[in-house]
VEXDREN-2710 file (C-alpha; in Angstrom, 1 decimal):
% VEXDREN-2710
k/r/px/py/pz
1/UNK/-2.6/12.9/7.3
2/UNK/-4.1/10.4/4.8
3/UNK/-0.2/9.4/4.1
4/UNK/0.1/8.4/7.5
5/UNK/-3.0/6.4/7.0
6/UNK/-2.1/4.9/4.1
7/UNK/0.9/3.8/5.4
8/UNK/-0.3/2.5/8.9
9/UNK/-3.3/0.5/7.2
10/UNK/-0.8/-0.7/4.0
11/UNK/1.0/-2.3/7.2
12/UNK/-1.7/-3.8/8.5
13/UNK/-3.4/-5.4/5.2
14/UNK/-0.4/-6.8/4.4
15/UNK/0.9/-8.7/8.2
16/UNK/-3.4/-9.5/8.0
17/UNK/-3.5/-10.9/4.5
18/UNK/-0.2/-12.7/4.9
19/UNK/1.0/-10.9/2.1
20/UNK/5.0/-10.1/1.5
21/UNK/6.2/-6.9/-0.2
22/UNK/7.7/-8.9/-2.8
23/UNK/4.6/-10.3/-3.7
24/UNK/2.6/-6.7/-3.3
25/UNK/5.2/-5.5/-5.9
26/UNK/4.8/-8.5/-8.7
27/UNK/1.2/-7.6/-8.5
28/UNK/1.5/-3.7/-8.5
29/UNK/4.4/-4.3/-11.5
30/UNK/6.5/-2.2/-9.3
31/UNK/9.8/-2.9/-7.1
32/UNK/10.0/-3.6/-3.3
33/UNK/11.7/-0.5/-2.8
34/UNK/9.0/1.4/-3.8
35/UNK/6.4/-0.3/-1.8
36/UNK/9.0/0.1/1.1
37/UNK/9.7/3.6/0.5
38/UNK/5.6/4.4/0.6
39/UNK/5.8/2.3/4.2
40/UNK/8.8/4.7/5.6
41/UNK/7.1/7.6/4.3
42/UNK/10.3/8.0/2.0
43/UNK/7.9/8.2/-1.5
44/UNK/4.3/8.8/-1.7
45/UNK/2.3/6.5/-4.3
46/UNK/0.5/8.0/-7.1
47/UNK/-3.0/7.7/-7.1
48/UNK/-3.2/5.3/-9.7
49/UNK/-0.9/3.1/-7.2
50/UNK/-3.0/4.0/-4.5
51/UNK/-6.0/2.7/-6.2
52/UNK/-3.8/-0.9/-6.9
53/UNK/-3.2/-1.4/-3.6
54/UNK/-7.0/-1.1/-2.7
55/UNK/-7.9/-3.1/-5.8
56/UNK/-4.8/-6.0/-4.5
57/UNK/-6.4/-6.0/-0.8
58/UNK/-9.9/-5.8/-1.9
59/UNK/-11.0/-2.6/-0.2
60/UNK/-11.5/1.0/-1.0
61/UNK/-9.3/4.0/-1.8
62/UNK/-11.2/5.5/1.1
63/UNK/-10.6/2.6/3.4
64/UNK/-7.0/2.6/2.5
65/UNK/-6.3/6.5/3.5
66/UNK/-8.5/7.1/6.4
67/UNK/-8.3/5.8/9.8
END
């Protein structure tokens, strides 16, 4: 469940911060495959990903996985 939360609200912080996958994956240091992989539900991030992606978007780990 939380990966289908993380994925859903990964969606929506990036169309609401007007921020591109390309530009998610400079600041992660990781490709845009990956970052679209966690979106399809292809790959699950680590946690230490996870906790980028909160840090990038300026919310919590707990923000980012629940609804």
């Amino acid at each position: 469940e939380y990966i289908e939360n993380f994925r859903n609200n990964l969606n929506y912080l990036l169309r609401s911060q007007n921020c591109t996958v390309t530009t998610l994956a400079k600041a992660l240091n990781c490709t845009r495959d990956t970052i679209y992989k966690w979106l399809d539900g292809t790959y699950q991030p680590t946690l230490l990903n996870a906790c980028k992606v909160a840090e990038s978007f300026g919310v919590t780990l707990d923000e980012l996985v629940k609804e």
